[in-house]
N, C-alpha and C positions, 0 to 999 in steps of 0.2 A: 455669483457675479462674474463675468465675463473676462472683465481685466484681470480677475486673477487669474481665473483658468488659460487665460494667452499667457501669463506671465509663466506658469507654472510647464505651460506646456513647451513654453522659449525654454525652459532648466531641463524639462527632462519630459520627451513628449510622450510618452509613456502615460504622463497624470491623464490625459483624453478619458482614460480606460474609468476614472474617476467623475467626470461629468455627466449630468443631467442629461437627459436622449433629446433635453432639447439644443445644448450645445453642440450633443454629435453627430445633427444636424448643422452644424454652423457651418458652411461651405469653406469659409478662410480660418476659419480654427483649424478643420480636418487637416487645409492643402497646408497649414502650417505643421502639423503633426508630420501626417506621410513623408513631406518634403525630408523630415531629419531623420523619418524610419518608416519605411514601406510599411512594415506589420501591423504598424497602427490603423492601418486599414479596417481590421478586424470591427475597429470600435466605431467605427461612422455607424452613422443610421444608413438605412438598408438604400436611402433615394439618393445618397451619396456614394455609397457600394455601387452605385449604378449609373453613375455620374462619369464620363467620358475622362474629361481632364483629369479629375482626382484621382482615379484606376492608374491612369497612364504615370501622375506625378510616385502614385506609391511605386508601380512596378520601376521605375528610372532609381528608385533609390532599393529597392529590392523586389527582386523577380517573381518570389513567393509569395508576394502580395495578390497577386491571381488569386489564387485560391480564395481570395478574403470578396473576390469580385463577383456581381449576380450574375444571374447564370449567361443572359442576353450579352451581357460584356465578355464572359469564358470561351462567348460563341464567335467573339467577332473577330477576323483575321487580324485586323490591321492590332489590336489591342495583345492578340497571342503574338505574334510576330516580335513587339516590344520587348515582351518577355522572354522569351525563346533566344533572342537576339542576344541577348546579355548572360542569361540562365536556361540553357538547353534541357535541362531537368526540369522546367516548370510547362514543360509538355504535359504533362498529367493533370495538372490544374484545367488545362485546356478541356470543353466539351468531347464526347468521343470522334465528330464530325469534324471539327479542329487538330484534335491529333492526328485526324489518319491524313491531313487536307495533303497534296503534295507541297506546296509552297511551303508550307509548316515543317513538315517534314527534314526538308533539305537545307532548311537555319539550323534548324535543333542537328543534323548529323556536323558540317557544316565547322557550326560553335562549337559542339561538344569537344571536335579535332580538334579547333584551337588552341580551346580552354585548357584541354591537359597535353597537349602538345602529341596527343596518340588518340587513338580513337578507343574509349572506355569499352573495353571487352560486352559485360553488360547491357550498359546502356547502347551498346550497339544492336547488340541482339534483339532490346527491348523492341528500339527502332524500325529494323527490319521487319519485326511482327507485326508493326502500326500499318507499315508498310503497306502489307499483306499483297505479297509477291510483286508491287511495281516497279518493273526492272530498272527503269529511267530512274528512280529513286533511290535503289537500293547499288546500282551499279555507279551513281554520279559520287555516290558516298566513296565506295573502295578506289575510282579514278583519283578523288580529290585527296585522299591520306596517303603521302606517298610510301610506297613500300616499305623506308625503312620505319614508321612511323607506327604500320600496321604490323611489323612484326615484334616492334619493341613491346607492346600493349602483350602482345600473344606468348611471346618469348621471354624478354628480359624481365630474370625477377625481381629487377630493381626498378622497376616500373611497379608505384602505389596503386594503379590502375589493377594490376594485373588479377583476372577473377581463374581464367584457366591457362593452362600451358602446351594442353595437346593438341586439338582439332584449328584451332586459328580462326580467326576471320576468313580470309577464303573460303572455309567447308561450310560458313552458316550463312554467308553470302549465295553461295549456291542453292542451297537448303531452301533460304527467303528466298528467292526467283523461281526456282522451280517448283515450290511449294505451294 
């Protein structure tokens, strides 16, 4: 019955994962699921997974709901962009035509600064290899992390970020461009 499964899914939308594939088709069931938890994504039927609004409503409430998205949605800028905007890490969820996109690119470096107030050693590196040597890309990233920002990440070991301590940003910025 329907009204239960809205009722059950208002207490805890998680019950979706418990519904008949013909309510996870139900388009206001789903956007009522995603809306309180992006993951619930997972459990739409596949024409909902591909469903514009409902991608968009899961990734606003969590970014990792990408990945739950068909593939035509993974591919489309404006849908990655949402995600990348908020969760810079959900690059990867993205097609590989979307990660490497430039526009894509420079949210996901961009956010990532924000997010941790330094630029993730890592996931920088990750980046610059999406890159693959586009200087405009890879150089707007090291302009926009101001210096001391980019050395806390590489230096300070009280930075949770921190993956290495010797070569820096600088040397693999270089590395990405000329490489």
């Amino acid at each position: 019955d329907i009204t239960v499964v809205k009722a059950a899914v208002q207490q805890a939308c998680s019950a979706i994962e418990h519904a008949s594939d013909e309510l996870r088709g139900d388009r206001e069931l789903v956007l009522a699921a995603v809306r309180k938890h992006g993951l619930t994504l997972q459990y739409a039927s596949e024409e909902l997974r591909g469903d514009r609004e409902v991608v968009l409503e899961a990734i606003a409430c969590w970014g990792h709901a990408l990945k739950f998205a068909t593939d035509e949605l993974r591919d489309d800028r404006e849908v990655i962009l949402a995600a990348v905007k908020q969760w810079p890490e959900t690059i990867d969820h993205a097609t590989t035509k979307m990660a490497c996109d430039r526009e894509v690119l420079m949210h996901a470096f961009i956010n990532e600064a924000r997010k941790f107030d330094c630029l993730h050693d890592q996931f920088f590196s990750e980046l610059c290899s999406k890159a693959r040597g586009d200087k405009e890309v890879v150089l707007m990233a090291v302009r926009w992390a101001p210096r001391e920002k980019q050395a806390r990440c590489c230096y300070d070991e009280e930075c949770p970020h921190r993956q290495r301590s010797s070569l820096g940003l600088v040397s693999r910025v270089t590395e990405s461009v000329e490489g």
